[in-house]
N, C-alpha and C positions, 0 to 999 in steps of 0.2 A: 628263219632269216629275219632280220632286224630291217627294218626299210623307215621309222620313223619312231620318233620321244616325242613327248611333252614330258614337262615338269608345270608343278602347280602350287602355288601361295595361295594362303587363305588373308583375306581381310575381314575387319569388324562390319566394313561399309563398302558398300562394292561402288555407290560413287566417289567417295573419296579414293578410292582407288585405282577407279578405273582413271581418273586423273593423274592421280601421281604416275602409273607406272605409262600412259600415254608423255607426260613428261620425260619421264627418264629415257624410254624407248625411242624416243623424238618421231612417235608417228600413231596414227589412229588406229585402232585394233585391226585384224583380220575380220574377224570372225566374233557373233554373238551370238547365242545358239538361246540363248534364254535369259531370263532377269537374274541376278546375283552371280553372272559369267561372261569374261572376258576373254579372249586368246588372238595373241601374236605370234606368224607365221616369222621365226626369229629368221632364218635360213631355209631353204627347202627341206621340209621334213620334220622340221625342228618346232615344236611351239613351245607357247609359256601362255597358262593358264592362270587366271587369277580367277580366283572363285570367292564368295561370301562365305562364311560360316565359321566355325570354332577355330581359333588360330591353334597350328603346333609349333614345337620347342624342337629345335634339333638338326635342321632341315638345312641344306645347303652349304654351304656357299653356290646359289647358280653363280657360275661367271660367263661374261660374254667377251668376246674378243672384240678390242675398238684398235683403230691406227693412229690414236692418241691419247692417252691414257690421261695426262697430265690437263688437257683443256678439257676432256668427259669430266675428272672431279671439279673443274674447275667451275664449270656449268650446272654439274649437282649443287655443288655449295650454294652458288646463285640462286638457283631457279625451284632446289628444294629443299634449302637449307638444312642438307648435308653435315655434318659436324666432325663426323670421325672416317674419314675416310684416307689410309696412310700407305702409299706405294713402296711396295717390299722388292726386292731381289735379293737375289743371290747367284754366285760365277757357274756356277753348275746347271744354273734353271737359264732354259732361253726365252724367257717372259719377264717381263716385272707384271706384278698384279696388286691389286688391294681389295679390302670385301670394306660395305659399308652394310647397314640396316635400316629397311623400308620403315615406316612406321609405325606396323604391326610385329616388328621383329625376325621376319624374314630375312634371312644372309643373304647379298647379292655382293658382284662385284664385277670387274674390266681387268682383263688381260691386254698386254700388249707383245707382240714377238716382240724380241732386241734383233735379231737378223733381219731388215727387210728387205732382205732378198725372197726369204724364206713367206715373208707375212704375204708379200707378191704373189709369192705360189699361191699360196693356198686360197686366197679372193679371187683369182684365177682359176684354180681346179673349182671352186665354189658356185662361178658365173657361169662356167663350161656345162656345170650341172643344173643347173638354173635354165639353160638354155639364152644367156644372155651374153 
């Protein structure tokens, strides 16, 4: 039984990082278990580990789901001077989404539902599990 993920990025500098992705995240880590490691409790169960050491090639797109896609790049741009980050759809997909890259080259990216009825649900079944 599956009960919990992480995923994890490598950077060159684990302070510059742990900054950038505290920016992006818009909040202070979880959890710091030791020097050159970072981790945010994304949703219940869910983390994102940022670790120091040798970057890879290949990895991702993480995406996270925001309930506004268009003001999240607009605050990347700002705040982390963002450059490429370009929101896609299509009639068949019920998201629009875009991927940008961290500065070590990691894929990241924001989903957004197009239904919010449907997006409702789900930060609801989310909170119910959360306990909140």
């Amino acid at each position: 039984m599956i009960f919990e993920m992480t995923t994890q990025v490598r950077v060159s500098n684990i302070e510059e990082g742990h900054k950038w992705y505290e920016t992006l995240l818009n909040k202070k880590p979880d959890f710091i278990p030791h020097d050159g490691f970072v981790e945010w409790e994304l949703i219940p169960g869910c983390w994102l580990q940022v670790a120091e050491g040798n970057l890879t090639e290949g990895n991702g797109p993480l995406r996270l789901g925001v309930t506004n896609i268009e003001a999240e790049r607009e605050r990347l741009i700002k705040e982390l001077n963002i450059d490429n980050f370009e929101i896609y759809s299509r009639p068949e997909v019920s998201a629009k989404w875009g991927t940008f890259t961290d500065p070590w080259g990691n894929r990241l990216g924001f989903f957004e539902y197009l239904d919010k009825t449907e997006e409702q649900a789900r930060i609801k079944a989310i909170m119910r599990k959360e306990g909140v």
